[in-house]
N, C-alpha and C positions, 0 to 999 in steps of 0.2 A: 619301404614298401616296394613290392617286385612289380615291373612296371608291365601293364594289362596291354598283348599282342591282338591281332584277330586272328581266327581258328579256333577258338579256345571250345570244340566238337564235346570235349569230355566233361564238360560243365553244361552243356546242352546238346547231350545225346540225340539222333536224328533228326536236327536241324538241317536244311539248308544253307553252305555256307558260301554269301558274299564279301565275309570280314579278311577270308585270305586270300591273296594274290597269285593265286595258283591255276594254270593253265586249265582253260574248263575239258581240254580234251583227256585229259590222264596223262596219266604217265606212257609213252609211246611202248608198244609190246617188244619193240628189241632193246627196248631198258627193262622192260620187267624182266623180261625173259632169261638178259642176263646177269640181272641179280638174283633171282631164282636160283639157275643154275650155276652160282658161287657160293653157294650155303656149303656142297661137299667139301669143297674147299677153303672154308671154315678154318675148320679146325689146324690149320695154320696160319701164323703170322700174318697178315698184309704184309703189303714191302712198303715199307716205313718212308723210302723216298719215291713212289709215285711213278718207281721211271718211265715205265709202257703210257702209264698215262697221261704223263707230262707232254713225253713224245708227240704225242696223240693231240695237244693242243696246244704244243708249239707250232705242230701243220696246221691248225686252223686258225692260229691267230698270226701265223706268218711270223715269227717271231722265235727265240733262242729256249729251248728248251728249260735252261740255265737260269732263264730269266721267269720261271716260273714256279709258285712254289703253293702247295697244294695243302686244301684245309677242314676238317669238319664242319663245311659247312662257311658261309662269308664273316657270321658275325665272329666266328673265333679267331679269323685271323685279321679281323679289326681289335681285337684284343690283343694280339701278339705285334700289331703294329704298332700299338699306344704302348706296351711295354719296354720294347724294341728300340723306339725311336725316343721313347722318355722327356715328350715335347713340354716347356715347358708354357706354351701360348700356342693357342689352335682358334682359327675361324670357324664357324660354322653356319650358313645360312639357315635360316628353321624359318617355318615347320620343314622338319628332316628324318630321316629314319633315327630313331629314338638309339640303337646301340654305335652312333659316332659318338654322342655324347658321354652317352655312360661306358664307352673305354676307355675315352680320353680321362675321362673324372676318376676312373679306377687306376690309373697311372701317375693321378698329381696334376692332369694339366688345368691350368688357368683356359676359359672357353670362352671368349666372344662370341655371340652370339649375333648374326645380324638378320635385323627381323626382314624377311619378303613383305611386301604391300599387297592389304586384298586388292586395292584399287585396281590394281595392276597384276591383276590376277597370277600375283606370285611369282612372275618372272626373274631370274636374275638379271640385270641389266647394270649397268657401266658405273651404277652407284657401290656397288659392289666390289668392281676394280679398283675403286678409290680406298674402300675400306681395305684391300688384300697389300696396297702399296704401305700402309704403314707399315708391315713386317710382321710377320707371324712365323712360328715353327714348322706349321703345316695348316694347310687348309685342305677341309675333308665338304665333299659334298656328294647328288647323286646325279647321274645322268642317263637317264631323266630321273628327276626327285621323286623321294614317295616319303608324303602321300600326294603331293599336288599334279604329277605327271608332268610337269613340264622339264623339256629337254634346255640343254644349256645351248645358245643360239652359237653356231662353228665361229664367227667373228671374238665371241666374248669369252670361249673357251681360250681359243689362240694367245689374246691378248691376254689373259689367265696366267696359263704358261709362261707367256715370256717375262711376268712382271715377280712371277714365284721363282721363276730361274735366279733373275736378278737379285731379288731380296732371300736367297739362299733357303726358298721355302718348300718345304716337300708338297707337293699337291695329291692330295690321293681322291682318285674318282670311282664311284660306287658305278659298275654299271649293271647290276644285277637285272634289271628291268632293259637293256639293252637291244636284247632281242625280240623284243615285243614292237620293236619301231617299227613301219614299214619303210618302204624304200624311200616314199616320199620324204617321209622325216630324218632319214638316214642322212639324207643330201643336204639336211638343215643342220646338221653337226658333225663333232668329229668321234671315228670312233679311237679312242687313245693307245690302245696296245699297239697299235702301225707307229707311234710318234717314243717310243720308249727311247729309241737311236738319238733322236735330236732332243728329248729333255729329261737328263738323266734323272730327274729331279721330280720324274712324273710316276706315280703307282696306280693300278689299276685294278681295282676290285671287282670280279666276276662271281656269280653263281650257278649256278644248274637246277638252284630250287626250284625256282617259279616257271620259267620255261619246259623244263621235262619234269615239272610235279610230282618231284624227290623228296620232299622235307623232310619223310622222315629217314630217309636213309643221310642226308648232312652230305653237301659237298662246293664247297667252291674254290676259289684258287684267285691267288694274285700273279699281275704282270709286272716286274720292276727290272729295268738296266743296273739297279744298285746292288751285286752281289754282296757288297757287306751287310746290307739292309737287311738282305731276303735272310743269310744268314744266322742274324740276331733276331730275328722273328723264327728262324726254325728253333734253336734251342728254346725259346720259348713256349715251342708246343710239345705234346705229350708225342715220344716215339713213334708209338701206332695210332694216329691221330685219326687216319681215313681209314674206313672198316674195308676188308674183302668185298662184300655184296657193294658199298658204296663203289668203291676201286671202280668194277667192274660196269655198274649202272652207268658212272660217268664214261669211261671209255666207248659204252656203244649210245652215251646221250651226244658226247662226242660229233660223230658219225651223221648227226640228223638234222642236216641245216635246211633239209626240205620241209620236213616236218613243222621247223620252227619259221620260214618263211610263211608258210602254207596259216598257220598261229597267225604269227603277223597280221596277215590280212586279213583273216575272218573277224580278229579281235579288233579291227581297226572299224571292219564294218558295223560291226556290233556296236561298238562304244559309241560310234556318230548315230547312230539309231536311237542308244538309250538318252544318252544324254539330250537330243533334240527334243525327247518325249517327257522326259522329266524338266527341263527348260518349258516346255507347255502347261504341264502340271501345275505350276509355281514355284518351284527349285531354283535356286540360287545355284547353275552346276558351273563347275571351273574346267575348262576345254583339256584334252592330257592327249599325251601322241599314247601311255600305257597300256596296260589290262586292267585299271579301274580309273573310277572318277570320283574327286574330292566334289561334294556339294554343302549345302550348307540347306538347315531345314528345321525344323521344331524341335525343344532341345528331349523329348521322349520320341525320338523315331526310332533309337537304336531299339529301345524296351518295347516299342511299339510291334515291332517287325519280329524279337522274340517270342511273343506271346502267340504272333503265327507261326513260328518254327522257323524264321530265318535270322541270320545274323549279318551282320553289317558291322563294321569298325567306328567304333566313336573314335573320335579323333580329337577330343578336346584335351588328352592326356600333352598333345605331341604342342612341344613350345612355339610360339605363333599363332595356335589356333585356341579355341573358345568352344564354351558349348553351343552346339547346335552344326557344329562342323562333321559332317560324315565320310566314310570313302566307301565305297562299292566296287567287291571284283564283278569285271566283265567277262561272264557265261554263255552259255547257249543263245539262240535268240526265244527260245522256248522257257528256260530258266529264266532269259533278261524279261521277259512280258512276263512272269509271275510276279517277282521283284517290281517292275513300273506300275502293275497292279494295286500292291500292298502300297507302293508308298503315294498313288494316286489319292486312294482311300484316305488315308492319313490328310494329306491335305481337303480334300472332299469333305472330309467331316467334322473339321474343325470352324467353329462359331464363335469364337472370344479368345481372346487373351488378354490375360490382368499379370502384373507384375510378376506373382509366382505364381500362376496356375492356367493351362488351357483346357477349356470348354470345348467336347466334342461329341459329334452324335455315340450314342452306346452302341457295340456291336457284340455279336455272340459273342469272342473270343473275349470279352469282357464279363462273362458269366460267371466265373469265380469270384472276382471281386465284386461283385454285384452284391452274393449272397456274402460274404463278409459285412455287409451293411445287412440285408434282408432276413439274415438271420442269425442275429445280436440281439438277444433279449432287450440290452441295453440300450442299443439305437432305436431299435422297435418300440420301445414302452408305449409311445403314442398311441399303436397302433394295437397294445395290449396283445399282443405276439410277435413271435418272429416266426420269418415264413418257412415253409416247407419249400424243397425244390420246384415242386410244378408253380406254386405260386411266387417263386423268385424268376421263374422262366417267363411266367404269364405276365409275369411284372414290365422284362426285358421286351416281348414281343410287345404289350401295349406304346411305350416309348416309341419304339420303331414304325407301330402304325401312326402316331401322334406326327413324328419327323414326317412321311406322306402326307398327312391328311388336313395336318393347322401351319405345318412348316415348321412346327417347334413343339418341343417335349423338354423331360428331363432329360439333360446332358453328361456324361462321363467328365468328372472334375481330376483333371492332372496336376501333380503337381511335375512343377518344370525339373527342379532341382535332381529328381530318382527317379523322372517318369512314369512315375507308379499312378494310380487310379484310388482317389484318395475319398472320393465322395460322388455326391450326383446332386443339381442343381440344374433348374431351368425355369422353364414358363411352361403353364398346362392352362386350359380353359377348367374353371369348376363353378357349380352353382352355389348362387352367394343369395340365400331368400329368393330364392326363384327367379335370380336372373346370372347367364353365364358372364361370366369377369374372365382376365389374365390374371393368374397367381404365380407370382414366383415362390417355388419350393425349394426344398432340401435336405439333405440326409447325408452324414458322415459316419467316415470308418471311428469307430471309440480313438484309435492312436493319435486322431487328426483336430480333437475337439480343443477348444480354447487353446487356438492359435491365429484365429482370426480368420482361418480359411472359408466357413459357411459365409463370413461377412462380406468378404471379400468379392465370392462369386456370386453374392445375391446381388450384392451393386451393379458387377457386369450385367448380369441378366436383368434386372431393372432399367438399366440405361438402353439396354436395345428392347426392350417393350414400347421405350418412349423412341427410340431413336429409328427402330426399322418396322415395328408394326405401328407405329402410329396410335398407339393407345391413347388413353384420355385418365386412366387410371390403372394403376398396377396395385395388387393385392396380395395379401397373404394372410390363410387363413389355419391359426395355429392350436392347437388343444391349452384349455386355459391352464391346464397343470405345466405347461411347457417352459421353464422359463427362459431356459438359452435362446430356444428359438423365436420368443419376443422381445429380448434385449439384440437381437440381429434385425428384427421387424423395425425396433426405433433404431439403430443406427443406419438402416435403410433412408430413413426420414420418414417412417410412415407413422401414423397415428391409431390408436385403435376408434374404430366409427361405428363396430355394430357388435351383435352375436347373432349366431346361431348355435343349433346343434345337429350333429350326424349322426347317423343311427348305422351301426357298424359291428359287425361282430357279435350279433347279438346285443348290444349295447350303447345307450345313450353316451353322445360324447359330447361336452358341451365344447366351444370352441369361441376363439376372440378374432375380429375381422380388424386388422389393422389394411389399410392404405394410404397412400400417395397419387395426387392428382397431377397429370404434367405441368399442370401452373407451376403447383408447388416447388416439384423437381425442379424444373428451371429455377425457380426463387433461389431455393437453396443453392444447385449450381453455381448462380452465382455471387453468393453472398462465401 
């Protein structure tokens, strides 16, 4: 299975995207401009070794021209390193950027994995140096990590190095997200291309994606004192590896370390903004010095935030984390308050959770699936049609006045597992012989039926009619041709106690009144 990045724009065409880690400023115009103007010069060759550009960030990284070797982009020469180096045991702290593991695993190597503590909000910390002293080939990590944002602390990097020197381990450090640190954070670590002299044994992976928001032109480059190294990583890569327009884009991205200071600190501003506000919301958010943040939230937020046009990174792919783990790139502040909005909402309108399903008020953006139920002959039979659009619309805004006006309606039923919208169940007021009762109802999608799902969320919605309105009795009143939705009625615990009938559609409907009394409930509870 091809493992699922964020970005993915062409699977959801104008979207909003907070899934990639991409500079919300653009790409700076003396990068576009002089990728542009290297198109005429195309139609020849790149130069295969980089020189000008090499040049070019061996002045900025202070460092040997020699000692740099340039790549399509960081994941392919994390590829060419795993081949190169042909390790045959590698550490890797996770959750981590998903292509350490799968080059090393495409090369043979055996992966330790050691898992970061949420407790401990993912930190590497000195338990880590213990695991790196048993001895490994190479240990690969990120600094700062993605997706958790956290920077490696300058004490625990140092001691790193000297204990990978020792045990003959190559250390290779991802610093793609690097330049996103502000100064503050800067002082809190090391940056590694200055330390190549004193540890020969140290590589150092950079990009130019995410800061001058290049992707798609591909470009990064590694630092290594190891000229045999760097060497058996170039025959590894293809001749003309880095394109002309790329070449070029880096050379004057190169050049822009104001730009990318200037980054720095709006995105620093930004991040302590959002994150304060989604920590308010109810957000589980994990603190990052990057350009996004790892939080943790209902496991359909990703699907949640699609269905409004944005995208977000689930993150339950990446080893360490689970569902319900998200990341968010940090945008504009104008962009970030759309985003705090949507996933305010999300939490704002959620009323239950049962082991596979969240209960949540319905909103427009829920209108298609709506009528997937409202206009199913099959679902509808009760109701002896299925609806037309105005009366699946009319259906949606009554809900939404019910949520005003009693504090409860029927609710959008989730299931956790695909976040999809899979039914609709709640509590309505209806007249039961002429007096208003609570009734818990429901309605499922045909795909979703005898799995248990309507039973499931009628219980929820039962137990909070006893537990937060304070009922005396919960009802459900079902057409008597119905028969699923009375074998859901008794597993409720209800009884049937009456009849009536509605007059509906032109048509007598006779109907059976099943309830449960909170005596009862309790009984049962706890028997």
């Amino acid at each position: 299975m091809v493992h699922k990045h964020g970005g993915n724009l062409y699977e959801h065409k104008g979207a909003e995207d907070f899934s990639a880690n991409i500079n919300f400023k653009g790409m700076p115009e003396e990068v576009r401009r002089a990728a542009i103007s290297s198109i005429d010069e195309s139609v020849h060759y790149p130069d295969p070794d980089c020189t000008e550009l090499r040049e070019a960030l061996a002045k900025r990284e202070g460092i040997k021209k020699e000692q740099i070797l340039c790549g399509n982009g960081a994941a392919e020469l994390m590829f060419a390193l795993a081949f190169a180096l042909k390790p045959k045991s590698a550490l890797i702290p996770v959750p981590s950027f998903y292509e350490y593991q799968q080059a090393l695993e495409a090369a043979g190597c055996r992966i330790q994995y050691f898992f970061l503590k949420e407790e401990e909000e993912y930190w590497i910390t000195r338990d880590f140096l213990e695991e790196a002293e048993r001895g490994y080939d190479v240990v690969m990590l990120g600094n700062p990590n993605n997706p958790t944002g956290k920077l490696i602390p300058g004490e625990i990097l140092e001691r790193l190095l000297e204990i990978c020197g020792r045990k003959n381990t190559l250390l290779a450090v991802d610093e793609s997200f690097f330049d996103f640190l502000d100064e503050g954070d800067r002082e809190k670590t090391l940056a590694c291309a200055k330390l190549l002299e004193k540890y020969p044994n140290l590589l150092v992976i950079k990009s130019f994606t995410k800061m001058y928001a290049m992707p798609g032109l591909r470009f990064g480059y590694v630092c290594c004192k190891d000229a045999s190294l760097l060497g058996e990583m170039r025959i590894r890569l293809q001749p003309w590896n880095v394109s002309f327009p790329a070449q070029k884009a880096a050379l004057a991205a190169a050049a822009q370390r104001s730009f990318a200071r200037e980054t720095a600190l709006e995105t620093a501003q930004n991040r302590r903004w959002m994150a304060e506000r989604l920590k308010k919301a109810g957000y589980q958010v994990f603190d990052s010095c990057a350009n996004y943040l790892l939080l943790k939230g209902p496991w359909d937020l990703g699907e949640y935030c699609v269905r409004r046009n944005m995208l977000i990174r689930d993150c339950s792919n990446f080893p360490g984390l689970s569902k319900g783990f998200f990341r968010i790139c940090i945008r504009s502040q104008k962009e970030n308050q759309k985003l705090a909005e949507v996933l305010e909402k999300r939490l704002q309108g959620q009323i239950l959770e049962t082991d596979r399903l969240y209960l949540r008020r319905m909103e427009e953006e829920d209108f298609p699936d709506l009528c997937r139920m409202l206009q199913d002959p099959q679902v509808m039979y009760a109701y002896e049609h299925a609806f037309e659009d105005e009366e699946a619309w009319a259906w949606l805004k009554n809900q939404q006045r019910r949520y005003e006006q009693d504090g409860f309606g029927l609710w959008a039923v989730i299931l956790k597992e695909s976040g999809e919208m899979i039914g609709q169940c709640g509590l309505t007021y209806q007249d039961c012989n002429g007096r208003q009762v609570v009734e818990v109802g429901y309605l499922f999608i045909k795909d979703f039926w005898h799995q248990g799902y309507a039973a499931e969320a009628a219980r929820a919605s039962r137990d909070y009619a006893f537990l937060h309105l304070q009922a005396e009795e919960v009802y459900s009143i079902i057409r008597d041709t119905n028969l699923p939705s009375r074998r859901v009625a008794a597993a409720n615990g209800m009884k049937e106690t009456e009849k009536l009938v509605k007059h509906y559609y032109g048509m007598d409907m006779p109907h059976l009144v099943y309830s449960v009394t909170k005596e009862e409930w309790e009984w049962q509870s706890q028997s």
